[in-house]
C-alpha positions in Angstrom: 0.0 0.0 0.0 1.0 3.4 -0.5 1.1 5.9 2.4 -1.8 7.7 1.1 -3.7 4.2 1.0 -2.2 3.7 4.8 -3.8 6.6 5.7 -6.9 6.5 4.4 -7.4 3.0 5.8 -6.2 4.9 9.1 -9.5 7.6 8.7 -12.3 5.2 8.8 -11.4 3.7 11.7 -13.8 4.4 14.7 -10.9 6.1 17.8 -12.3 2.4 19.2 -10.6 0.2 16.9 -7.6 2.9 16.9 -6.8 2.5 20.2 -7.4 -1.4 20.4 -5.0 -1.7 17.5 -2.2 -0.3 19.9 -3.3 -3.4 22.2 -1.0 -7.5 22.1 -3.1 -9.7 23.6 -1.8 -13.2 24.2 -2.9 -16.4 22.1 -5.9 -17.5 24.5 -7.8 -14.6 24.1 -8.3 -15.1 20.5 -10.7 -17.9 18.2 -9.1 -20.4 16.7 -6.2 -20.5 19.3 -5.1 -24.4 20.3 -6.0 -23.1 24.4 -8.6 -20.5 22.9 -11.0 -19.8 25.8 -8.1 -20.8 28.5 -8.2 -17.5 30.2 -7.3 -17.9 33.7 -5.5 -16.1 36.5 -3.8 -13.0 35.6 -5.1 -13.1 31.9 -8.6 -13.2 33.5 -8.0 -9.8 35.6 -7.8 -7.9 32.0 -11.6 -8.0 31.3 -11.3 -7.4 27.9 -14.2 -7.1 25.8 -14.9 -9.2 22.8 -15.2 -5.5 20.7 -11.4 -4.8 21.6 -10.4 -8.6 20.8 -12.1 -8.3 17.7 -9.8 -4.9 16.7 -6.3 -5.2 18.5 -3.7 -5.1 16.6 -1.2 -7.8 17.5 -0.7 -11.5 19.0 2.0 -12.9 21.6 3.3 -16.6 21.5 1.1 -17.8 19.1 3.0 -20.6 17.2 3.1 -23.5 14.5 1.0 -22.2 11.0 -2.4 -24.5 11.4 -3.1 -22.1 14.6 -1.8 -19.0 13.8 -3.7 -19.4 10.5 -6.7 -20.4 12.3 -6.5 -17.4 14.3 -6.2 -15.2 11.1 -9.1 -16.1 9.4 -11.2 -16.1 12.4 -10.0 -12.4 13.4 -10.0 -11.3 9.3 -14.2 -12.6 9.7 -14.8 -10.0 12.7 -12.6 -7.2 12.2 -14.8 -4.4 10.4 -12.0 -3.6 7.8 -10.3 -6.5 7.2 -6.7 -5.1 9.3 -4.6 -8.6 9.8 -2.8 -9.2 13.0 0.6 -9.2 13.7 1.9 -12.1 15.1 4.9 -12.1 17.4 7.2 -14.1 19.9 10.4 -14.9 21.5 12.3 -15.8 19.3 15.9 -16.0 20.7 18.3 -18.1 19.7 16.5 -20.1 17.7 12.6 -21.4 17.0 12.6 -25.3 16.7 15.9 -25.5 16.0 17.8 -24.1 19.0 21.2 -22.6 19.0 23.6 -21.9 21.5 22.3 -19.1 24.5 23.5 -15.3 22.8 26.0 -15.3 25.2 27.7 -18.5 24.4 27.1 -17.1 20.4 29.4 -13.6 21.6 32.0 -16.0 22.8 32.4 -17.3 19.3 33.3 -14.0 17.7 31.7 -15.1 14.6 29.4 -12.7 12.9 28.7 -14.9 9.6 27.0 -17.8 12.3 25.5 -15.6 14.1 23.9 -13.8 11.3 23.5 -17.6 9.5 21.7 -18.6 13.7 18.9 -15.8 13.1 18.4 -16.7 9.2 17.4 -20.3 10.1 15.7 -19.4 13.6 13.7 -17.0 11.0 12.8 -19.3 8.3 11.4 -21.5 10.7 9.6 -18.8 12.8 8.3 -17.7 9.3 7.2 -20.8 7.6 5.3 -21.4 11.8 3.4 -18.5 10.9 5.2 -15.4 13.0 6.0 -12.5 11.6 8.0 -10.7 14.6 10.6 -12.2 16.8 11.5 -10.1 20.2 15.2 -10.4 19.6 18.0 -9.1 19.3 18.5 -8.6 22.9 21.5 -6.1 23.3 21.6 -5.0 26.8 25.6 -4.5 27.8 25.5 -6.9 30.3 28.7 -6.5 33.6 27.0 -8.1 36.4 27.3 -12.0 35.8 24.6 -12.2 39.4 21.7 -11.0 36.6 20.3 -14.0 34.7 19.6 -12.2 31.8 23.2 -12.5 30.5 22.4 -15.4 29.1 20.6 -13.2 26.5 23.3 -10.8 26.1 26.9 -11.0 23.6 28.5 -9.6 26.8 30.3 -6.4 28.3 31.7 -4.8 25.7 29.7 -2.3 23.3 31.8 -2.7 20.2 31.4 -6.1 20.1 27.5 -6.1 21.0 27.4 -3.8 17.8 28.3 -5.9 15.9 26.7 -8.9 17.0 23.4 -6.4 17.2 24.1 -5.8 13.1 24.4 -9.6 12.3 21.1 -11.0 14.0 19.1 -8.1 12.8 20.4 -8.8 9.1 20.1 -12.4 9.8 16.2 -12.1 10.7 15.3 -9.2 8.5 17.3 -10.1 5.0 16.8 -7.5 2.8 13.2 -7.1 1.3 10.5 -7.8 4.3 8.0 -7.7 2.5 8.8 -10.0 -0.8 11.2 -12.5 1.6 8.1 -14.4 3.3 11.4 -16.6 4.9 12.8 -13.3 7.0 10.6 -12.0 10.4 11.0 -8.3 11.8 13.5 -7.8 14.2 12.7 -6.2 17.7 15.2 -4.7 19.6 15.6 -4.8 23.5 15.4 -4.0 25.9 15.6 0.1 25.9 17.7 1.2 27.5 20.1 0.1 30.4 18.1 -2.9 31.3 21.7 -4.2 31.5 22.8 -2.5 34.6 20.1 -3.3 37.8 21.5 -2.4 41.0 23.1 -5.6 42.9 21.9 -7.7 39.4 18.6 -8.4 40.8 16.2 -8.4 37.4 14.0 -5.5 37.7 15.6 -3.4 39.6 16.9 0.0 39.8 19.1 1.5 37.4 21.1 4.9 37.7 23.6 6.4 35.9 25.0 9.2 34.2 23.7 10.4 30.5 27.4 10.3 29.4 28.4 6.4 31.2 24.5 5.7 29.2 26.0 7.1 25.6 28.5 5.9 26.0 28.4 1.9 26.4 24.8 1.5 26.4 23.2 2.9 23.8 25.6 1.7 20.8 24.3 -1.5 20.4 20.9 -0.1 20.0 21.7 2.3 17.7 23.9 -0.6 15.4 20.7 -2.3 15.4 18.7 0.4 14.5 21.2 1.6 12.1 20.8 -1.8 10.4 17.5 -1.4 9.8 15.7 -3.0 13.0 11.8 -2.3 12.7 10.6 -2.6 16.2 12.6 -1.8 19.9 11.0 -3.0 22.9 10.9 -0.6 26.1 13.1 -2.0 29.3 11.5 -2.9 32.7 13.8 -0.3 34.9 14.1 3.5 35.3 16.0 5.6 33.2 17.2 8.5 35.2 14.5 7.6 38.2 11.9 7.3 35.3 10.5 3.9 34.3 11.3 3.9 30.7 8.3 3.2 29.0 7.0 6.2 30.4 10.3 8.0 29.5 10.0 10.9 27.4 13.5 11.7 27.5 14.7 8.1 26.6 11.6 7.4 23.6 11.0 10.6 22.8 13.5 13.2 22.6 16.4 10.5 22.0 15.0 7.9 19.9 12.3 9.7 18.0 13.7 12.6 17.5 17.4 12.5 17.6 18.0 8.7 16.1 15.2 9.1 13.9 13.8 6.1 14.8 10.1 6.0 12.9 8.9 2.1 13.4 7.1 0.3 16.1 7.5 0.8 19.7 6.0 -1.4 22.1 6.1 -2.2 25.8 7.1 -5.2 27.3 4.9 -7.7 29.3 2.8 -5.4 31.4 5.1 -2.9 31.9 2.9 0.1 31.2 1.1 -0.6 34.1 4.2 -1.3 36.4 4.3 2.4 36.4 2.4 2.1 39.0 4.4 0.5 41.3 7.4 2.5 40.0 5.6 5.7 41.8 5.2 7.5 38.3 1.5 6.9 37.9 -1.3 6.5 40.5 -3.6 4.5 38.4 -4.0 3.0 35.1 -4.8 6.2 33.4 -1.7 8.1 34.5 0.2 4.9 33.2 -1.5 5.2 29.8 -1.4 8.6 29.1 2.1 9.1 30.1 3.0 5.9 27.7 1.7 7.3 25.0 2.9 10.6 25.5 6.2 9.2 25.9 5.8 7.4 22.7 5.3 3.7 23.1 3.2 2.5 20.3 1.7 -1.1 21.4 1.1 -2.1 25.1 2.0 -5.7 26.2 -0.3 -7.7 27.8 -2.0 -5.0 30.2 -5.2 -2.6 29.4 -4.5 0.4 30.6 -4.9 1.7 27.0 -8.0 0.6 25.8 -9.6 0.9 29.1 -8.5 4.6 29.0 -7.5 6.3 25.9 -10.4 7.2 24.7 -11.4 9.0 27.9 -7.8 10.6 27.8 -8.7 11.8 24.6 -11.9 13.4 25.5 -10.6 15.3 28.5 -8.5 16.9 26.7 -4.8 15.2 28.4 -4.1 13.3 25.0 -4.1 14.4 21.3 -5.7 12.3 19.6 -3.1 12.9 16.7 -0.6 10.8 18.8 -3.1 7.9 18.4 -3.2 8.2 14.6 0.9 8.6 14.3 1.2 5.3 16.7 -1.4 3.0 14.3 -0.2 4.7 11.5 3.5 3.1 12.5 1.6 -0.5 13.3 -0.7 -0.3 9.8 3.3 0.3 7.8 4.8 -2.6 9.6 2.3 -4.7 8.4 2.3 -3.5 4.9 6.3 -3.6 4.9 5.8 -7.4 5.9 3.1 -7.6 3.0 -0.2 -8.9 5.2 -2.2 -6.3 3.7 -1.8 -8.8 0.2 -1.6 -11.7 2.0 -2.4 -12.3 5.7 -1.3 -15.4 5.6 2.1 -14.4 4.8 4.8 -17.3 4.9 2.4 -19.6 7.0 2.7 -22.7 5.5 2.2 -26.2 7.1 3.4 -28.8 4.7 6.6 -26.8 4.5 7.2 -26.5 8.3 7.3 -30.4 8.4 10.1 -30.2 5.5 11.8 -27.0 7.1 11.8 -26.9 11.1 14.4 -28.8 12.5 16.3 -29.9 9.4 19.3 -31.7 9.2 20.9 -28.6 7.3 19.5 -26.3 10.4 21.1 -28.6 13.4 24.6 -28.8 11.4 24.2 -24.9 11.6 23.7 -25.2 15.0 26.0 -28.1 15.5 28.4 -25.6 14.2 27.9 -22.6 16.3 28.1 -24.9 19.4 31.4 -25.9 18.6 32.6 -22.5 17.9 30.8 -20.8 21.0 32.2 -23.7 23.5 35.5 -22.0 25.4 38.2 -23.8 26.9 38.8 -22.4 29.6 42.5 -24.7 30.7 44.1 -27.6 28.9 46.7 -29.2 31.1 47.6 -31.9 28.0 44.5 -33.6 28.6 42.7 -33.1 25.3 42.1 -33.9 23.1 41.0 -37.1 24.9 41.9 -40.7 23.1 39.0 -42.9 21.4 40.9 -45.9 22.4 40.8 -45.5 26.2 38.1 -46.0 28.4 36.3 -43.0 29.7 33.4 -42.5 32.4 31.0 -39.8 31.5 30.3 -38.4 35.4 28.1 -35.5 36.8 24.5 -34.2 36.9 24.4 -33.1 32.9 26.0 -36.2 31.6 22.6 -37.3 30.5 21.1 -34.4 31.3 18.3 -32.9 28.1 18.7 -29.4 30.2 21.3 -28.3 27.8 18.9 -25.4 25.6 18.7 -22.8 27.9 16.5 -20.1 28.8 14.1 -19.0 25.9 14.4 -22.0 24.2 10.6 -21.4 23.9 9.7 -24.0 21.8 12.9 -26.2 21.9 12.7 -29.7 22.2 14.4 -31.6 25.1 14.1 -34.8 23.6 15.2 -34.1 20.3 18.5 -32.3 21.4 21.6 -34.1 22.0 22.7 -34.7 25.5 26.8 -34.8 26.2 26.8 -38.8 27.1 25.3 -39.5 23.0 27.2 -37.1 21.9 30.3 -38.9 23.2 28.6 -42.4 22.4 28.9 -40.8 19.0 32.8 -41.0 18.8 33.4 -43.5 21.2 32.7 -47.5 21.1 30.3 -48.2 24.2 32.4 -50.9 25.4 35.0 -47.9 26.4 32.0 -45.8 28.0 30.3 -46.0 31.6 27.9 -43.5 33.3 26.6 -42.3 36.7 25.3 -39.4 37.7 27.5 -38.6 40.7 24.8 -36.1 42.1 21.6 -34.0 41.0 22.0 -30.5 39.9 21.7 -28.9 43.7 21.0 -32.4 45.9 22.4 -35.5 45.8 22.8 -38.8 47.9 25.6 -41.4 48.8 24.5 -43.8 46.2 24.7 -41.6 43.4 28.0 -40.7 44.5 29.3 -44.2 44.9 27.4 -45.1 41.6 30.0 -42.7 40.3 33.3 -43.0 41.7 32.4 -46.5 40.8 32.1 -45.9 36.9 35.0 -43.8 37.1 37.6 -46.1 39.0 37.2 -48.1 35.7 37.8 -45.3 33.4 41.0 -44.0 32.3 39.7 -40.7 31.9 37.1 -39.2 33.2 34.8 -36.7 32.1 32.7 -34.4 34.3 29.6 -32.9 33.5 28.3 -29.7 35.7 26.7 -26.6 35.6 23.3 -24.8 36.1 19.7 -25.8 35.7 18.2 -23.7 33.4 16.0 -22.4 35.8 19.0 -20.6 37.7 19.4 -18.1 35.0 17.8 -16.0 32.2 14.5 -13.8 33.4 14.2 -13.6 36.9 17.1 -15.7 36.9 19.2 -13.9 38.9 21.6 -15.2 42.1 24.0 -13.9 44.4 26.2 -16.8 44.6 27.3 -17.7 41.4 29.3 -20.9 42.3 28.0 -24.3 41.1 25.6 -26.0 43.8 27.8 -27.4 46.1 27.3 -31.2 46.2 29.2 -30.7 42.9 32.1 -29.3 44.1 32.0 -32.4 46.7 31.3 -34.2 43.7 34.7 -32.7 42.3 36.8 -33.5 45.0 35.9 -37.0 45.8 36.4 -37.3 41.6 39.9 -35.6 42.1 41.3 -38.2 44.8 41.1 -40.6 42.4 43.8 -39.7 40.6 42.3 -40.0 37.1 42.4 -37.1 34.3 39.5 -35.2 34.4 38.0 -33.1 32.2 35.6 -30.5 33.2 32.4 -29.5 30.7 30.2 -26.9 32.4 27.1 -25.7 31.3 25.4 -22.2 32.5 23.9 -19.0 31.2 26.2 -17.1 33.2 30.1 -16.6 34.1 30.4 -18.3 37.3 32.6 -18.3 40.0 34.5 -21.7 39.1 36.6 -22.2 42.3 36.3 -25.3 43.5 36.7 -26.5 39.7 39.5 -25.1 38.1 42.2 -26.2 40.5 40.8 -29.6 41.1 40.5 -30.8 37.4 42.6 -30.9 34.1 40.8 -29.4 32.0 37.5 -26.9 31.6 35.5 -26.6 28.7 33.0 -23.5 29.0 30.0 -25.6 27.0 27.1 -22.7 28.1 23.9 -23.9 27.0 24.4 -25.4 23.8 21.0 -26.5 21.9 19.7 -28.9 20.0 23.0 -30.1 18.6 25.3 -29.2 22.3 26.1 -32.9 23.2 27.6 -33.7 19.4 29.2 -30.2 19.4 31.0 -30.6 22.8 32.0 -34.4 21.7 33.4 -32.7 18.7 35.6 -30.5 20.6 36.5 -33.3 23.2 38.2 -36.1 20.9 39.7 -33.4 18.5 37.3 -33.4 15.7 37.0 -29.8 15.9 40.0 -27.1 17.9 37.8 -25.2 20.1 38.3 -21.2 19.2 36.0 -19.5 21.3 37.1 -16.3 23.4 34.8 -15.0 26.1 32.8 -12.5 25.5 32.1 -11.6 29.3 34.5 -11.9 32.2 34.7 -15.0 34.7 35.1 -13.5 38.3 37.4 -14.5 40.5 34.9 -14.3 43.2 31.1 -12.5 43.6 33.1 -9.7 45.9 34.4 -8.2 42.6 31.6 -7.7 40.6 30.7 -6.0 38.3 34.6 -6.8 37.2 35.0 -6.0 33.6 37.8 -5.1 31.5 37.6 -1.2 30.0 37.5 0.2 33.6 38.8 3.0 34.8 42.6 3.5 36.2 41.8 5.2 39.9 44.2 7.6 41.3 45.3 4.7 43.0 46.2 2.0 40.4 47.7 -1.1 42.0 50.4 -1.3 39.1 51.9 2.0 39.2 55.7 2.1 39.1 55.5 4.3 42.8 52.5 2.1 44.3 52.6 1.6 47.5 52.0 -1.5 49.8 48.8 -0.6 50.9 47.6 2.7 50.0 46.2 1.5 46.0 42.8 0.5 44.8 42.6 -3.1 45.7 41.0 -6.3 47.6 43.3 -7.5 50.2 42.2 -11.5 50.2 41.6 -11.2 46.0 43.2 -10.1 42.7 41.7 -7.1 40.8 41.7 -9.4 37.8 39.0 -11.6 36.7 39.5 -15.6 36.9 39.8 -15.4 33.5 39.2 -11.9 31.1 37.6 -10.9 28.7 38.5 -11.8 25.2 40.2 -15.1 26.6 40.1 -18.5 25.2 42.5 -21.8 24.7 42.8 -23.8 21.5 44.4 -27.2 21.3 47.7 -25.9 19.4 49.8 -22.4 20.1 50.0 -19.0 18.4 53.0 -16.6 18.2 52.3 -12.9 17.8 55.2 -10.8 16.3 55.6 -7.3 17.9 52.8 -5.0 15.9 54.2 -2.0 13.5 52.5 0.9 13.4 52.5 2.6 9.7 53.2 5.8 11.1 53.5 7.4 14.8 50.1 9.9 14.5 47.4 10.1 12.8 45.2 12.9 10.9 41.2 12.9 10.7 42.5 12.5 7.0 44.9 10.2 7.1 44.3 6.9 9.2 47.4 4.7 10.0 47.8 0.9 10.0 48.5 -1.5 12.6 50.0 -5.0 11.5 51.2 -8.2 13.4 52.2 -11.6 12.4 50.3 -14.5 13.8 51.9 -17.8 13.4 50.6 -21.4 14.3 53.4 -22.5 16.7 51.5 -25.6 17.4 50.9 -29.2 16.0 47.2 -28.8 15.1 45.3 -26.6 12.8 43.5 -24.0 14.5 42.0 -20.6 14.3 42.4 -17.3 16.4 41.0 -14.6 17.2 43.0 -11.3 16.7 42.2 -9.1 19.1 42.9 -4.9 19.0 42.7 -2.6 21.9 43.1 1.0 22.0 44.0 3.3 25.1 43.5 7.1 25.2 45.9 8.0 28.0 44.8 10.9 28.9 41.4 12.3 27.8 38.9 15.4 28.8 37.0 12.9 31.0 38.5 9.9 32.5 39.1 7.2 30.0 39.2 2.9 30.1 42.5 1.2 30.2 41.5 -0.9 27.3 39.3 -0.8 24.7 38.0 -2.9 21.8 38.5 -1.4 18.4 38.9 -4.7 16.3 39.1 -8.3 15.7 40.2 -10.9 12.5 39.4 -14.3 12.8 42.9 -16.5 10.8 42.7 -20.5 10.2 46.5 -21.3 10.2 47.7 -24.5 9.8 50.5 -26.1 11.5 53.6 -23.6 11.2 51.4 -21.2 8.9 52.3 -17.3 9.6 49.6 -14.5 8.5 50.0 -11.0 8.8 47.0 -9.3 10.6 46.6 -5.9 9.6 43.9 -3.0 11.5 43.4 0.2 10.4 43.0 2.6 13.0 41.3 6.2 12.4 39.8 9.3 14.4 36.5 8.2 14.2 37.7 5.2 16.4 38.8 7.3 18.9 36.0 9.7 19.7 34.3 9.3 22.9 31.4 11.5 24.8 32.6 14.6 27.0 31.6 16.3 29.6 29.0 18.2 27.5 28.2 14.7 25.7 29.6 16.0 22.6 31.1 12.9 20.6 34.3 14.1 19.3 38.2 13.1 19.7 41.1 14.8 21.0 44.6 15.2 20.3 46.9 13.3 22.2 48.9 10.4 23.0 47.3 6.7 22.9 48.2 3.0 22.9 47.8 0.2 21.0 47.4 -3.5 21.4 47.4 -6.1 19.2 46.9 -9.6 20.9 44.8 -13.1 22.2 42.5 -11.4 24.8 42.1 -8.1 26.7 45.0 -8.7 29.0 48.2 -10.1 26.7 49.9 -7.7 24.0 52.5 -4.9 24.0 51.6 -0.9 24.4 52.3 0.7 20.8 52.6 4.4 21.3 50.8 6.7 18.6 49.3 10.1 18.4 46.4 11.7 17.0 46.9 15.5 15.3 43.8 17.2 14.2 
């Protein structure tokens, strides 16, 4: 449709079926819905009329194309002008086919998987009848306690940039509305949704504008620059003001200074949370000041259609605000074409042929391998198929290995760790026990276990998290594993044997208690569908493991948040004139993470050759290069990551002793050298002042080329403008 036609479909509508079309209800509440009529508890409090359900404008969690086309045609049969609905849900990291957590997919530094991850998750969420995933999920994320982590690339904002670019160009493709196998990407959560006080979900935020621009609004505006139709309003304040009632935040910054035009919606209920915020004293005050402050479709709670209209009347809301909010919902669903076919990509023959292919768990197979991190490798592995080996620990069979928003994921189609290794190994070399559950556990188990592994040669030992202990309200102030699995670890250790550590979690964790008591660590996060083959991949050498951590590990709870582009102090423990006491530190822990950011093993070694700059400054006009040689010292074919770092030593505000600028992925074989080369330029080193102006400044800075955030020689330079 043309604009024109938009808005002249907008003009007959009653302010009624205006207002409802700002409204997502939930799949019960509409006919032909698998649970339709199913509205109990909460859903039940919402009293809404069959008028409203007849006009609102959009769906949440409907799935599979028999119901969501159902649901269609039996909303196209009562709405007065034929609007379709929009249809959308969680799609994360994956629909059917489920990929490694987004965290785990930051820790493989890979943006061609991880925009190939959101093209299958897509096509599958397409052909199942959605036509909006909530995703990507770009929060900056430095407090490991918060369970939404998981959903994060990590704690760096370059990095989450690009990671934000991939997904949304892996989801959207490039024509919406001809490419029936791409879905509209939603951006979330906005803004700082990353940062609760004490990493309790929900919480408090507060910080300064110039901390929010700059490292928590980049990823949001890469998405957005990218193309991203939809963002998503965050749960916390923003400057002690809930942001979905934020004028500041929707308004003045994304409206009018991003010149961000598409669809802005609330999430779950969180228009009406205003009123617990202390913002709003009833569900009026909560509409009026969402709408004012520009969120376009209300989540799951009524406080529009219940008051709008009333709103209007009074005087307290233009009603042009109305029309510019549908008017942004009618384009999204022209732009995704249901205006010539409501039906859209909705297909159910093909979803049997499509969801869950073989081609779409190789993908994921793939990314699981590449997300994994090995965390220490003292010669262990790549283990031996010859030798016998004893598969130990609460996930050795466990189907908990998808994760958190794995929504429609199946448990018993994913591959646990103990096939996976079935997979490479002959079974008369394999035994099993549990050892312990997940938080409890009892002496049989654990003799069951030191039984099977008194027979092994090697012994492999499989911990971590139920899913349950991370993602949404996820969050925990002791990040350890459960401690009958540390008992579990030490009885394993006084046997003697080689053991190998695989640990799955949505989270860094606090791994004492592991690390010094076994051989080896492989960080396996939740891996989906294909996380038991992956990790077995990785484990007997079929694959070098590559991946670098895209969040730090603590070395205990008592440093956190502990990231890597912090400040110096006044105080710096490292100074040349330190002294003793008197410097910013713990005195029972390091400063230093467990292990940092940007840090990874791989089964063979790499040599990096002191970088050369091309020049010692650089102009606005003339950027310089940066170039090091990376050679394969080892015995095995591998690949690294190339990591670039840039310090501004001494800036008009206080500046980070590190921070990432750029990264080259090289596959070297045994003995192969590559020269790496980075171009650095002004734009790279502009940062927000005082005054929040985004500018550079000359003056002296370093450069590092290296493995992770910690290794690699300062390289003096100098910018002249």
């Amino acid at each position: 449709m043309t604009n024109q036609k938009l808005e002249s479909l907008l003009n007959q509508m009653t302010l009624d079926e205006k207002i409802a079309q700002l409204l997502q209800l939930a799949t019960p509440f509409f006919e032909g819905s698998d649970n339709e009529g199913q509205i109990t508890g909460p859903l039940a409090g919402l009293k809404i009329s069959d008028e409203v359900i007849a006009n609102t404008g959009s769906v949440l969690g409907a799935s599979g194309a028999k119901e969501i086309n159902n649901i269609q045609k039996a909303h196209l049969r009562k709405n007065r002008l034929g609007i379709p609905l929009l249809f959308m849900a969680d799609v994360i990291h994956g629909y059917k086919t489920i990929f490694p957590v987004p965290l785990a997919i930051g820790c493989s530094w890979d943006l061609k998987l991880a925009e190939k991850s959101a093209e299958i998750a897509a096509k599958e969420a397409a052909v199942s009848g959605v036509h909006v995933t909530f995703a990507p999920m770009v929060d900056l994320a430095r407090d490991p306690r918060w369970g939404r982590v998981m959903e994060s690339t990590g704690e760096d904002p370059y990095l989450n940039s690009q990671f934000a670019k991939a997904f949304v160009r892996g989801f959207q493709g490039n024509d919406l509305q001809n490419d029936v196998n791409r879905v509209a990407a939603c951006v979330k959560h906005f803004a700082a949704y990353g940062a609760p006080e004490g990493g309790r979900d929900y919480n408090t935020v507060d910080m300064s504008e110039r901390q929010l621009r700059e490292y928590y609004l980049p990823a949001y505006k890469a998405a957005l620059d990218e193309g991203c139709e939809m963002v998503m309003t965050a749960f916390n304040t923003v400057d002690g003001i809930p942001a979905t009632g934020n004028k500041k935040l929707l308004r003045d910054l994304l409206r009018d200074e991003w010149k961000f035009d598409g669809v802005l919606i609330s999430d779950w209920g969180a228009v009406k949370e205003m009123i617990p915020h202390g913002v709003a004293e009833d569900e009026a005050e909560a509409a009026e000041k969402a709408i004012l402050a520009g969120v376009d479709i209300e989540m799951m709670t009524a406080c529009y259609p219940n008051n709008l209209k009333q709103l209007i009347e009074s005087g307290k809301v233009d009603e042009a605000l109305i029309d510019e909010a549908v008017l942004r919902i009618l384009r999204l669903k022209d732009k995704l074409g249901l205006f010539g076919n409501p039906f859209r990509g909705a297909d159910e023959q093909q979803e049997k042929e499509l969801v869950m292919s073989s081609g779409h768990r190789q993908a994921a197979r793939e990314l699981a391998a590449k997300s994994s991190v090995l965390l220490k490798n003292n010669r262990v592995l790549p283990l031996p198929k010859d030798k016998k080996i004893a598969v130990v620990g609460p996930f050795a069979q466990n189907d908990d290995i998808l994760g958190p928003w794995s929504w429609l994921g199946s448990k018993e189609e994913a591959i646990q760790l103990y096939e996976g290794v079935q997979n490479k190994v002959a079974s008369s070399l394999l035994v099993t026990a549990k050892g312990c559950d997940i938080g409890t556990g009892t002496e049989d188990q654990l003799n069951e276990a030191l039984k099977a592994a008194r027979e092994a040669d090697f012994i492999i030992l499989a911990l971590g998290e139920d899913s349950e202990m991370s993602g949404e309200a996820g969050s925990r102030a002791d990040i350890r594993l459960p401690e009958v699995q540390l008992q579990l670890v030490k009885k394993m250790k006084q046997l003697g044997k080689p053991i190998v550590a695989v640990v799955f979690n949505g989270r860094p964790l606090d791994l004492h208690g592991v690390v010094e008591d076994v051989d080896a660590v492989l960080e396996a996060w939740y891996p989906g569908t294909e996380g038991g083959n992956a990790i077995a991949d990785i484990l007997f050498g079929d694959v070098n493991p590559s991946g670098k951590l895209a969040m730090s590990f603590p070395y205990s709870v008592g440093q956190i948040p502990v990231y890597y582009n912090s400040f110096n102090t006044g105080r710096p423990k490292d100074a040349p004139d330190a002294q003793e006491r008197y410097v910013s530190q713990y005195l029972d822990i390091p400063n230093e993470p467990l292990f940092p950011f940007g840090f990874g093993l791989s089964f063979t070694t790499f040599a990096y050759s002191e970088p050369q700059l091309s020049a010692g400054h650089l102009t606005p006009e003339q950027p310089l290069t940066i170039t090091t040689e990376v050679q394969n010292t080892g015995k095995l074919a591998g690949e690294e990551i190339v990591q670039l770092y840039i310090r501004d030593l001494s800036g008009e505000v206080v500046r980070p002793v590190k921070e990432l600028k750029g990264f080259k992925k090289v596959f070297l074989q045994p003995g192969e050298k590559v020269e790496v080369l980075f171009t650095i330029t002004e734009e790279q080193l502009r940062y927000h002042h005082s005054n929040l102006e985004f500018t550079s400044d000359n003056g002296k800075f370093h450069a590092f080329v290296g493995p992770d955030s910690q290794d690699g020689k300062a390289i003096p330079f100098e910018l002249i403008k």
